[in-house]
C-alpha positions as CSV (number, residue, x, y, z in Angstrom):
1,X,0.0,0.0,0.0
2,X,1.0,3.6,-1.0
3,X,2.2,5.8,2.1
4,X,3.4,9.2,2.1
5,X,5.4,11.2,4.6
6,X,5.4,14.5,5.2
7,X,8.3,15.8,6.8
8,X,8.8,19.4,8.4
9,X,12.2,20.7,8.2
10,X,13.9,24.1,8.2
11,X,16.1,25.5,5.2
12,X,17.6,27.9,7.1
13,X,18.1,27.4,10.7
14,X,21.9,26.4,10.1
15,X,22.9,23.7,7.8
16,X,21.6,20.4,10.5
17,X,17.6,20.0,10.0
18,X,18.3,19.9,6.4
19,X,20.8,17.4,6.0
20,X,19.1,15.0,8.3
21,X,16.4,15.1,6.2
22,X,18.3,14.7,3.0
23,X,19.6,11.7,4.9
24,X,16.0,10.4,5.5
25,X,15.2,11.1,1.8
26,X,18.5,9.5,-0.2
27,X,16.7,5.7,1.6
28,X,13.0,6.0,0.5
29,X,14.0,4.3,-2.6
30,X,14.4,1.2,-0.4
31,X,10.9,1.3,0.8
32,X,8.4,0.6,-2.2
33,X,5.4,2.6,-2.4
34,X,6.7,5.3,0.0
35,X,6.7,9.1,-0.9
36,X,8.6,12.1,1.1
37,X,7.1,15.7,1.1
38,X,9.5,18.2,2.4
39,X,8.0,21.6,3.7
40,X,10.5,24.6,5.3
41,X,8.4,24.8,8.0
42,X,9.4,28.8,8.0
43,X,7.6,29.1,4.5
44,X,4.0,27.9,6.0
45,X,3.9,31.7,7.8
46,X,5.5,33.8,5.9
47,X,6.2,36.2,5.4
48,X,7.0,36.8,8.6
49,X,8.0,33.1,9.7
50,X,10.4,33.0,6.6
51,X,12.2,36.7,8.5
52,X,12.3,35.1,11.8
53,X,13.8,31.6,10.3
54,X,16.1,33.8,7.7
55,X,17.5,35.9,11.2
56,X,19.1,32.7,12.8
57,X,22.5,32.7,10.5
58,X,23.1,36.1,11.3
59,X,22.0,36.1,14.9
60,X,24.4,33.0,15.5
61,X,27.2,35.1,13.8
62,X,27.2,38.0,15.4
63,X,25.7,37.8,19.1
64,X,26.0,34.0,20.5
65,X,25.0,36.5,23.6
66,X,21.7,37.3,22.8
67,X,21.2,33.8,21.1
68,X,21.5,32.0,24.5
69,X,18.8,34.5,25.7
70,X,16.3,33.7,23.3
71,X,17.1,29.9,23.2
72,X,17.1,30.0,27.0
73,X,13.8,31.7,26.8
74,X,12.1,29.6,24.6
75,X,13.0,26.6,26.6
76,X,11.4,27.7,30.0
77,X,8.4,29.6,27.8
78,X,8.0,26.8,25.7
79,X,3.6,26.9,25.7
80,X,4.3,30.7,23.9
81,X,6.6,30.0,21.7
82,X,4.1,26.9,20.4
83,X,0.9,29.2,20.4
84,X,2.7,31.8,18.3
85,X,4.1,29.5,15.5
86,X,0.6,27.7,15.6
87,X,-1.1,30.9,14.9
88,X,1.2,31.9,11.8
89,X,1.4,28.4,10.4
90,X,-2.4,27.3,10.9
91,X,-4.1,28.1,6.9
92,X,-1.1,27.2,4.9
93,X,-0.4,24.1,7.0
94,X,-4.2,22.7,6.6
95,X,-3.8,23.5,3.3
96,X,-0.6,21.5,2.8
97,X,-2.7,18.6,4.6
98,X,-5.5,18.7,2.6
99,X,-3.3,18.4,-1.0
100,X,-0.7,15.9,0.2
101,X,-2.9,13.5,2.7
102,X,-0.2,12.2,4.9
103,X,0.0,9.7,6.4
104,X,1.9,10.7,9.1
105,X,4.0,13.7,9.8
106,X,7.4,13.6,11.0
107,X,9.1,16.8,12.4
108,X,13.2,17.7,12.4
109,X,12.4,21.6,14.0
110,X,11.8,21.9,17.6
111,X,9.3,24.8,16.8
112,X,6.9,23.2,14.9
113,X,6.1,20.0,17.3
114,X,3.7,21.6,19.9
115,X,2.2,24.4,17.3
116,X,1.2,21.0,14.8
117,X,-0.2,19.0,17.3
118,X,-2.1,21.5,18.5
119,X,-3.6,22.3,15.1
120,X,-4.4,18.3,14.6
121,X,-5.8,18.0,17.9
122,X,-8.3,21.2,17.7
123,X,-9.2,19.9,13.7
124,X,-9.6,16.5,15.0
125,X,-7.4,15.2,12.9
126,X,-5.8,11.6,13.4
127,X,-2.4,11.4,11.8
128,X,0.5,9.6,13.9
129,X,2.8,12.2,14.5
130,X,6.5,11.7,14.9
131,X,9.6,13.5,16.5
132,X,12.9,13.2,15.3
133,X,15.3,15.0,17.9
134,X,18.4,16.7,15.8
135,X,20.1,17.9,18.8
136,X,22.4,15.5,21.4
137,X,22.5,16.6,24.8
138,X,21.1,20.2,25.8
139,X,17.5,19.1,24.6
140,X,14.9,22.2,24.7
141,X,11.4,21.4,25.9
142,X,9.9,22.5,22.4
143,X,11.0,19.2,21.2
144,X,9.0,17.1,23.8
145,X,5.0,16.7,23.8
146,X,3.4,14.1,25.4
147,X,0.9,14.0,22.8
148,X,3.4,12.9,19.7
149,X,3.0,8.9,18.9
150,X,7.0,8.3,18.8
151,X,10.3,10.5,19.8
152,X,13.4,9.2,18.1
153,X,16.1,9.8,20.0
154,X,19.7,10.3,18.3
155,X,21.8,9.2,22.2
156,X,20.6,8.1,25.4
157,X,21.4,11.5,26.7
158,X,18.4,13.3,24.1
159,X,16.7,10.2,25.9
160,X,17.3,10.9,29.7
161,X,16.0,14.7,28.7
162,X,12.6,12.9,27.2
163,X,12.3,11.0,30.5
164,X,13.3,14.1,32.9
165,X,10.5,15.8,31.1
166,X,8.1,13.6,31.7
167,X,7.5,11.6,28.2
168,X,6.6,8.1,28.6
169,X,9.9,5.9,27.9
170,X,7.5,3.4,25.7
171,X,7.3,6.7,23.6
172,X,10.9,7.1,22.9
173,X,13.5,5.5,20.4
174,X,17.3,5.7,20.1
175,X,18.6,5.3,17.1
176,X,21.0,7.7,16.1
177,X,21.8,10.4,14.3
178,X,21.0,10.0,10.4
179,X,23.8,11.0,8.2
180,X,24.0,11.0,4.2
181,X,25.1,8.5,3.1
182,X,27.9,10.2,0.7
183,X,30.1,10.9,4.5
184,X,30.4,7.1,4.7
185,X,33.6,5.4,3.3
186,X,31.9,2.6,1.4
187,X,33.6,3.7,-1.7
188,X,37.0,5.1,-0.2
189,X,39.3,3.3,1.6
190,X,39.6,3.1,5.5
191,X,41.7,6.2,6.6
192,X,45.5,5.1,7.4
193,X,46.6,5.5,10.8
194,X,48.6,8.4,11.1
195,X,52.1,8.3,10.9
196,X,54.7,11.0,11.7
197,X,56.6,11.2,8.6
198,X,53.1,12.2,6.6
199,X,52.1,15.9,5.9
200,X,49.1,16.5,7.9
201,X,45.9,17.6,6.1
202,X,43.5,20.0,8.4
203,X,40.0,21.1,7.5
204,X,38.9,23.8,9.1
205,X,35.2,24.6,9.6
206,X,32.1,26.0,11.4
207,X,29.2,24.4,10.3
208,X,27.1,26.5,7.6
209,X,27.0,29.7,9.0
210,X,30.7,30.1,9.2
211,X,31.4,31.5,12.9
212,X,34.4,30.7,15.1
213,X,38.2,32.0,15.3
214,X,39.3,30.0,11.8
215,X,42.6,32.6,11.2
216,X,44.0,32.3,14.5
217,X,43.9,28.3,14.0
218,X,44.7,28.7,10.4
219,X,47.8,30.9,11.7
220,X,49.0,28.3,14.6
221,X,48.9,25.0,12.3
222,X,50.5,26.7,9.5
223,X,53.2,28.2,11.1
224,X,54.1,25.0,13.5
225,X,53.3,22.0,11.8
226,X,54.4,20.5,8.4
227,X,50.8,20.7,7.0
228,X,47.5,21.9,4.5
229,X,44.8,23.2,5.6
230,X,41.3,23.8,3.8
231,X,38.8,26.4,5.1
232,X,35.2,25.8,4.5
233,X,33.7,29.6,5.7
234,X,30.1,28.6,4.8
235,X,27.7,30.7,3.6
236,X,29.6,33.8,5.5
237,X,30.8,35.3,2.7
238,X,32.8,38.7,4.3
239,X,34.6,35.8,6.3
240,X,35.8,34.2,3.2
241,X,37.1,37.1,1.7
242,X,38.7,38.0,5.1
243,X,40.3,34.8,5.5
244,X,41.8,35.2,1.5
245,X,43.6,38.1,2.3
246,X,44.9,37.3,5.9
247,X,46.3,33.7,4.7
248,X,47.2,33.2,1.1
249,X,49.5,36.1,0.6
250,X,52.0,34.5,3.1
251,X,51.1,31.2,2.9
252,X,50.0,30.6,-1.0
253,X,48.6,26.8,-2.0
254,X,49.2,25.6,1.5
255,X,45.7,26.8,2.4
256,X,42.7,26.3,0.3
257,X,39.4,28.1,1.2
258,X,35.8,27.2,0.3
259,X,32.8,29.2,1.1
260,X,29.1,27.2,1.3
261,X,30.3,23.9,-0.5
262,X,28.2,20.8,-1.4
263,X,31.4,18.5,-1.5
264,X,32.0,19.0,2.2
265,X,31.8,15.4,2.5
266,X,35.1,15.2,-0.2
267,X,36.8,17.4,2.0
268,X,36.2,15.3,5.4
269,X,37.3,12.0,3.7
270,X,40.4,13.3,2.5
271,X,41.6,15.0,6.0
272,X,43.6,13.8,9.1
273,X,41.7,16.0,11.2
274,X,38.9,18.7,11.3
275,X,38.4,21.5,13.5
276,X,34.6,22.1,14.3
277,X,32.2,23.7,15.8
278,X,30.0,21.8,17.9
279,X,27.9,21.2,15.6
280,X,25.7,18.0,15.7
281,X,25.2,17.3,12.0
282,X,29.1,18.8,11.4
283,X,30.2,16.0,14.3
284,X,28.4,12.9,13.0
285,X,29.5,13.4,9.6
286,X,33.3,13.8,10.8
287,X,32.6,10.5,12.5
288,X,30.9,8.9,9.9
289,X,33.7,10.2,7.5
290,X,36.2,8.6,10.3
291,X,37.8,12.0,10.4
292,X,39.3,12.7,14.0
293,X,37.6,16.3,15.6
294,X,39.2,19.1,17.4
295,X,36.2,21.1,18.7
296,X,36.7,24.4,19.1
297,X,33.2,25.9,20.2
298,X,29.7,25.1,20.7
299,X,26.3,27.6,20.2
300,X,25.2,28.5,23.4
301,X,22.0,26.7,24.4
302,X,22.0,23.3,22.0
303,X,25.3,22.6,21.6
304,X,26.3,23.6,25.2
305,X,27.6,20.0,26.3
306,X,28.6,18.8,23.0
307,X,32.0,18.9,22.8
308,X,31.9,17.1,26.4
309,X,29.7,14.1,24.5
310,X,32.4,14.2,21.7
311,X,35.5,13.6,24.4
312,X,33.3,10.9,26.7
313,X,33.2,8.6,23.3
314,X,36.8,9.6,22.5
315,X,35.3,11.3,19.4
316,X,37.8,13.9,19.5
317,X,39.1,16.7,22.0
318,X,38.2,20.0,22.9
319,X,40.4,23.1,22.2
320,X,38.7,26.5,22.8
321,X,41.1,28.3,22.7
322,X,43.3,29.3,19.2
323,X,46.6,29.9,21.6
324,X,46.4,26.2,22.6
325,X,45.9,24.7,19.2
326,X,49.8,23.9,18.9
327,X,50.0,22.0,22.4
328,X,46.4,20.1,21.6
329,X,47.9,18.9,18.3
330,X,51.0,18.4,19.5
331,X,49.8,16.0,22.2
332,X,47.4,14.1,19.6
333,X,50.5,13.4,17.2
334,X,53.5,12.1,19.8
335,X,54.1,8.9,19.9
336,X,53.5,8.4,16.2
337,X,49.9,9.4,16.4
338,X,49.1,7.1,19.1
339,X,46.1,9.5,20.6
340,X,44.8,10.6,16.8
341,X,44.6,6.9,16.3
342,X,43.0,6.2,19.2
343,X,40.2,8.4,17.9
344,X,40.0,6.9,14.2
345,X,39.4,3.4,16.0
346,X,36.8,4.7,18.5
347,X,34.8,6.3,16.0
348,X,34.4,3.4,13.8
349,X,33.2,2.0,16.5
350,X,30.7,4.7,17.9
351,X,28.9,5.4,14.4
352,X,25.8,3.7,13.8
353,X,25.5,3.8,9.9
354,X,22.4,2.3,9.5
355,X,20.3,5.2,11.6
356,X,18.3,7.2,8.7
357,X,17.2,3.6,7.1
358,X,16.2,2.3,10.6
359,X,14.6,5.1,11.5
360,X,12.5,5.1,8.6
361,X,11.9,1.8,9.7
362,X,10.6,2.8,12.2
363,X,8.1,5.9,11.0
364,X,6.4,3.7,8.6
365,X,5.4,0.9,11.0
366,X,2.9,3.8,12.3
367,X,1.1,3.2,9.2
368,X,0.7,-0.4,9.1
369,X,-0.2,-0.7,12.9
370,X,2.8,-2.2,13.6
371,X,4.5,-0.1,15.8
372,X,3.4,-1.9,18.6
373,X,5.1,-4.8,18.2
374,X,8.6,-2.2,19.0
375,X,9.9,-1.9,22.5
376,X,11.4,1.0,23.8
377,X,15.2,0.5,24.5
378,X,16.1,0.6,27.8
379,X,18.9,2.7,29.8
380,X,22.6,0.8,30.6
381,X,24.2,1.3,33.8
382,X,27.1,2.7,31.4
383,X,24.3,5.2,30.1
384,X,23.2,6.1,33.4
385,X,26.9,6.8,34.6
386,X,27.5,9.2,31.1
387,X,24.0,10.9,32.1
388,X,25.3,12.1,35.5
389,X,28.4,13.6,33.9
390,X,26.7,15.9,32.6
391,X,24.0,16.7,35.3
């Protein structure tokens, strides 16, 4: 039987909602009879949703300050902030409903969980309505209603949020974190371990909005280590023409840099290490790519804890601070790599590269009725003990 998904997604909320559903979409050719219908969940009240979506690349640029306000904010305000999307998004999302038919709704935006169930509930409309949480640790309260059939967890620590919230635990999944399928190395060969005597290749980023001290770190690698390093600025396009002038002068084809690039995942698979923000989508796909991370940030609010998850699972290490680049590096390559291959083993491990297929897997079940044959998973002792790390 035919079955169509409708998915709600953001285009411009940073770089993360939209890969993960790219991810989701790349496997519906493995399903027969299934259909995916993407809506920007920012277009269904513009024009005025589509301002307030469009002001998060800029916001997250410039003030991280008053980002951490409003995300903090939203979080303890959280019945507001879902009365005020589900007033602008009402008419153009019942209108959506009535041409596609779904038959069931899956949400990647924290904003748009509450304001949509609240629409179906007052309609009376009966579709199974799905959460797919695209954050890891620092888990706002807009993802979590009570009132959604299933929320798919990407860790156990998105899982102990659900639970300290108050959703029922035979409501949540862990699965992971879906990542396109292009980041895996099913067609490249398994990274070498690292050895001395090799030029190290860096790749510097910031997820897409391009934020973060990338010149200073550009600056220490170049001028202490026998290296290359590419710069993916994303779509910040002052900071690309800022980092051209700073760097290639002195340093010429040592240094490469990229502004918003679809081949990010070429870039990943062909370095030794990549220094990121926080980032969740950046991080799973430098994992999935096998590529070692040096975090050096996080966005205040949902990325808070991040870089703490990435150094519990020996993803990578943290380095805030562009002054200590040389020393972190430093201490990764002695003994012939022995820490930076530590990593490359660990996250070949960690990554779960099955996640987007089994989590639409998992979606579709809702429209067979048999979902209820699934059994939430339950929390390790080894969970618990990573949960109270960070409380």
């Amino acid at each position: 039987m035919d079955k169509t998904l409708l998915i709600i997604s953001s285009d411009h909320t940073g770089h993360g909602h939209k890969s993960i559903t790219e991810a989701l979409c790349e496997k519906v050719k493995s399903f027969n009879g299934v259909k995916i219908h993407v809506v920007d969940g920012f277009s269904l009240g513009k024009p005025l949703l589509s301002k307030i979506g469009g002001a998060y690349g800029p916001l997250t640029r410039n003030s991280e300050t008053l980002w951490k306000m409003i995300w903090k904010l939203s979080a303890e305000k959280p019945s507001i902030v879902n009365h005020f999307f589900e007033g602008l998004i009402k008419d153009h999302f019942l209108k959506i409903l009535d041409e596609i038919k779904p038959d069931m709704i899956l949400s990647v935006h924290p904003n748009f969980n509450g304001s949509i169930l609240s629409i179906l509930e007052k309609q009376k409309v009966k579709i199974p309505f799905i959460t797919l949480i695209a954050d890891l640790v620092n888990i706002s309260p807009l993802w979590l209603d009570k009132r959604a059939e299933t929320i798919i967890c990407p860790t156990f620590e998105a899982q102990f949020k659900c639970i300290e919230f108050g959703i029922p635990l035979k409501k949540i999944r862990v699965i992971g974190f879906p990542v396109r399928s292009r980041f895996f190395r099913k067609s490249h060969p398994q990274p070498e371990l690292y050895r001395k005597e090799n030029p190290l290749k860096c790749l510097i980023m910031s997820g897409g909005e391009g934020v973060g001290n990338m010149e200073n770190i550009a600056k220490s690698l170049l001028n202490h280590f026998n290296c290359t390093v590419k710069i993916v600025a994303g779509r910040n396009e002052k900071l690309k023409a800022k980092l051209a002038r700073a760097l290639m002068p002195q340093y010429g084809d040592r240094v490469e840099i990229y502004g918003f690039t679809k081949n990010i995942q070429d870039l990943m698979l062909q370095s030794d290490i990549a220094f990121t923000r926080g980032s969740p989508n950046v991080m799973f796909e430098a994992i999935a790519a096998n590529t070692p991370l040096i975090i050096t940030g996080a966005l205040p609010g949902q990325e808070e804890d991040n870089p703490a998850f990435a150094e519990i699972f020996n993803l990578g290490v943290v380095c805030k601070n562009p002054k200590e680049i040389r020393r972190t590096v430093t201490n990764l390559l002695e003994n012939n790599g022995e820490k930076l291959n530590k990593i490359i083993n660990s996250q070949r491990k960690f990554i779960h590269a099955t996640a987007a297929e089994d989590i639409l897997t998992l979606i579709l079940r809702h429209g067979d009725g048999s979902y209820a044959s699934f059994k939430p998973e339950e929390p390790t002792e080894k969970d618990n003990l990573q949960f109270l790390i960070y409380s």
